[in-house]
C-alpha positions as CSV (number, residue, x, y, z in Angstrom):
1,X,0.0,0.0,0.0
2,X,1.5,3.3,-1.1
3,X,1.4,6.8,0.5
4,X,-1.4,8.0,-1.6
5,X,-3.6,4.8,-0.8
6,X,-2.8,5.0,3.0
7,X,-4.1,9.0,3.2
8,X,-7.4,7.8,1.0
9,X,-8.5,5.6,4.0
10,X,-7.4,7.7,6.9
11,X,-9.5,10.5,5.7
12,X,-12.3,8.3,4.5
13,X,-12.4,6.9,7.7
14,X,-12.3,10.5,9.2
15,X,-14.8,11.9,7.1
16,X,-17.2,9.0,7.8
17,X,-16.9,9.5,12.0
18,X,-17.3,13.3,11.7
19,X,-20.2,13.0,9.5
20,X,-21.7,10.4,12.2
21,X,-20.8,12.8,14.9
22,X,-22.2,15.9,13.2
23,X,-25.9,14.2,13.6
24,X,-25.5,12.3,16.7
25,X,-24.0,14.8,18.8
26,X,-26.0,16.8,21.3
27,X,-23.7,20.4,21.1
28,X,-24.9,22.0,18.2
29,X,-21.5,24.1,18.2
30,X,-19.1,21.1,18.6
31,X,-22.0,19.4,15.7
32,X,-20.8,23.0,13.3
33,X,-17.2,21.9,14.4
34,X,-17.4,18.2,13.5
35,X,-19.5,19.5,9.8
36,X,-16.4,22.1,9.3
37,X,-13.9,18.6,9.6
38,X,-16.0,16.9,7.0
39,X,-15.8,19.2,4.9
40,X,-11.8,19.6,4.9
41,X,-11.6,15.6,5.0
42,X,-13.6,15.9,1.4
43,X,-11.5,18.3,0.4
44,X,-8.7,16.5,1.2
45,X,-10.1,13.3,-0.7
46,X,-10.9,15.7,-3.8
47,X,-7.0,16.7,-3.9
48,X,-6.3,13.0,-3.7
49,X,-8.3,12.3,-6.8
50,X,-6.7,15.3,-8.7
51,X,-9.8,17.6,-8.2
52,X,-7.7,20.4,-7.1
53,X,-10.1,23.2,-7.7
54,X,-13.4,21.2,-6.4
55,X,-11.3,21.3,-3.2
56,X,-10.5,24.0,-2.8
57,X,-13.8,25.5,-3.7
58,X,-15.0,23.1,-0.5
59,X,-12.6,24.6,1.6
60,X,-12.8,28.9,0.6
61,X,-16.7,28.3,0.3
62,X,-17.7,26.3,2.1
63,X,-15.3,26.3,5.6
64,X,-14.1,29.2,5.2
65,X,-17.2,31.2,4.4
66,X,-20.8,29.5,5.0
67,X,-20.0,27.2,8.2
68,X,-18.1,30.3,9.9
69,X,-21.8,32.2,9.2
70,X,-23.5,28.8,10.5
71,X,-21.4,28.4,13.2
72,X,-21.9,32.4,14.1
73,X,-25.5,32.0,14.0
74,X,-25.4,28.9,16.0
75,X,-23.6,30.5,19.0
76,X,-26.2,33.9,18.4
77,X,-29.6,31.0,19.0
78,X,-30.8,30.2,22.5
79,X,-29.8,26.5,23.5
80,X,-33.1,26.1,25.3
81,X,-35.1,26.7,21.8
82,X,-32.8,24.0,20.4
83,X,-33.7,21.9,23.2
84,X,-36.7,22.1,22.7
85,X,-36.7,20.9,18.8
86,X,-34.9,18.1,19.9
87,X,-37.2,17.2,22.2
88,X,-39.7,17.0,19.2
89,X,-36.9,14.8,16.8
90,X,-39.5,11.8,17.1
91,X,-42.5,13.8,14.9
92,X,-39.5,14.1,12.4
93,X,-38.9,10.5,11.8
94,X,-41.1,9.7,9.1
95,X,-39.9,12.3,6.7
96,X,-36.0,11.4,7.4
97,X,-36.8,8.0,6.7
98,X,-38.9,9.2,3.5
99,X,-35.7,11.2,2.6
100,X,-33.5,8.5,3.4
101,X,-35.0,6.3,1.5
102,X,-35.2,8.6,-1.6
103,X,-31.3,9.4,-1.2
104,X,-30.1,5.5,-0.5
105,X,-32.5,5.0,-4.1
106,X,-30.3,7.3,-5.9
107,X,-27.1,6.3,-4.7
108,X,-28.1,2.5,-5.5
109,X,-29.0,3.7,-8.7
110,X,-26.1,5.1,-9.7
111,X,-23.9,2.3,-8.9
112,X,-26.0,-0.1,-10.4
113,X,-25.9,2.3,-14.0
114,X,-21.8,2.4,-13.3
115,X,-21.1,-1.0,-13.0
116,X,-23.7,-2.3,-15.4
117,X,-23.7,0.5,-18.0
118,X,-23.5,-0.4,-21.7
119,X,-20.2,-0.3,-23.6
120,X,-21.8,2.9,-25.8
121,X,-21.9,4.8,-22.4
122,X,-17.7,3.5,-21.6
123,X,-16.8,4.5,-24.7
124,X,-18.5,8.3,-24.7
125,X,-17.0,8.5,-21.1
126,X,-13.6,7.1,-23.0
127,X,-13.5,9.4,-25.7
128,X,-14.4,12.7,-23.1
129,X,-11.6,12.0,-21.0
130,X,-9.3,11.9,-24.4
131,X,-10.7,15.3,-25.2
132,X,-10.2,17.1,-21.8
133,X,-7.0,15.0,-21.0
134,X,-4.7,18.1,-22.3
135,X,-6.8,20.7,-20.1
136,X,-6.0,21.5,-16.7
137,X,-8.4,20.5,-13.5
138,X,-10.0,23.7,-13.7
139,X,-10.2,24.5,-17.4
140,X,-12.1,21.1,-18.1
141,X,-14.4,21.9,-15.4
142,X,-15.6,24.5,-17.0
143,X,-15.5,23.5,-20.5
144,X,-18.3,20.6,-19.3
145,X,-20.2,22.9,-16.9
146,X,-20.4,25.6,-20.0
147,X,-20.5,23.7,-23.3
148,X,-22.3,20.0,-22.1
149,X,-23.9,20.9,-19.0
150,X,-25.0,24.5,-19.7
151,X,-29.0,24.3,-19.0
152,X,-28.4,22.2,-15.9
153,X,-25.8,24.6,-15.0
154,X,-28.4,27.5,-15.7
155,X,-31.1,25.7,-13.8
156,X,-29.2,25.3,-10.3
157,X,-28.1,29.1,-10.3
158,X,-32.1,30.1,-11.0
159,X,-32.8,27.9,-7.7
160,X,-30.3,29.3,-5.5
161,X,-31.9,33.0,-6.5
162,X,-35.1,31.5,-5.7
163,X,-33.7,29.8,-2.2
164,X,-32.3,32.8,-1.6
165,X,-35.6,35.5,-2.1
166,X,-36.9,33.1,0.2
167,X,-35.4,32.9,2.6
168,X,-35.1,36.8,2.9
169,X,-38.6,37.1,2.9
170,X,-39.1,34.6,5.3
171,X,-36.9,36.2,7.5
172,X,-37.7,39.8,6.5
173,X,-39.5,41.3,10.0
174,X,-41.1,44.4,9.8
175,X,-40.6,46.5,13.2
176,X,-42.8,49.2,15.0
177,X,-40.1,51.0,16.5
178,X,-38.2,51.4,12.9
179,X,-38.2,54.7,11.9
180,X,-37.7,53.7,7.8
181,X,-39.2,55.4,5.0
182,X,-41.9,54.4,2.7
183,X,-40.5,55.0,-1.0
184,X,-44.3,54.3,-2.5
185,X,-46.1,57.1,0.0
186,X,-43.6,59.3,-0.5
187,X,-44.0,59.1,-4.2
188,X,-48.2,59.3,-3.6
189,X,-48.0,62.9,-1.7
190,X,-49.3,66.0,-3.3
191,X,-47.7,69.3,-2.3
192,X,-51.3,70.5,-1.4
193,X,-51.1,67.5,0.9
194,X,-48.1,69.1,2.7
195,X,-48.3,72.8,2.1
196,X,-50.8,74.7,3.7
197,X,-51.5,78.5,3.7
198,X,-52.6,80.5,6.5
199,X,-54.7,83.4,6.3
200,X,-53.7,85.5,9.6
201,X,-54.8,89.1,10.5
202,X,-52.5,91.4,11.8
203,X,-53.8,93.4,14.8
204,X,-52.9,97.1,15.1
């Protein structure tokens, strides 16, 4: 067993116990903490497989930007709230089986179609690996995500706008105290509406 073999399993093995801790454990910071170490033990698997940029993009994007927000939010809730929804886990169980279920189906799937998969399908994969085998990580990355995978590519940005409009509304609270402006009745008032004249007599 060579070097390169050796690290494979060692993270593997790493990234399959801090996975299993990040849903087990009770301390949703240390769960954040466990979730960032998945994360770099992908990465680390990524770089192994000569996916340089795909780890990297795990590692600036992913630890180094949206589970330092996570775990920032995390520390801002109230532990008692969280208590609470764990105390109600059990109503949940149904749907995470349901999800399970659909995710394990998927996975299954796609081993079956690699292992059984027609020699048509071996030789398009043949001859696209012959094609990018002269481009860099990065640079056949985006030659398939622009060129072959374009609408799918498309699609998955228009979500994540969507997910994100969302969630701003659904977080978007309006406040008594807040002392904003109204753009639309601004716009609506007349100057008689505002201006008013005064007809005063002046006593000598």
């Amino acid at each position: 067993m060579n070097i390169i073999s050796a690290l494979f399993y060692i993270f593997a093995a790493l990234l399959c116990i801090s996975a299993i801790q990040t849903i087990t454990i009770k301390n949703p910071v240390h769960a954040a903490l466990f979730l960032i170490l998945t994360f770099v033990s992908a990465s680390v698997l990524f770089m192994l497989q000569g996916a340089e940029f795909l780890a990297l993009t795990l590692i600036l994007v992913y630890v180094g930007a949206v589970m330092v927000l996570f775990l920032f939010v995390v520390m801002m809730l109230d532990v008692k709230l969280l208590e609470n929804m764990r105390a109600n886990f059990l109503t949940y169980i149904p749907t995470i089986a349901l999800v399970s279920i659909l995710f394990l189906g998927q996975i299954f799937y796609i081993i079956y179609k690699s292992i059984f998969s027609s020699d048509k399908n071996v030789n398009n994969i043949n001859n696209l690996s012959v094609d990018l085998g002269n481009l860099s990580n990065t640079k056949a990355l985006g030659k398939l995500l622009f060129t072959q995978y374009l609408p799918a590519f498309e699609i998955v940005g228009c979500i994540l706008l969507v997910a994100i409009i969302v969630a701003v509304v659904l977080t978007l609270r309006s406040r008594k105290d807040s002392k904003s402006l109204d753009v639309t009745e601004q716009v609506k008032v007349k100057p008689e509406d505002r201006l008013t004249f005064v007809s005063s007599k002046i006593n000598k």
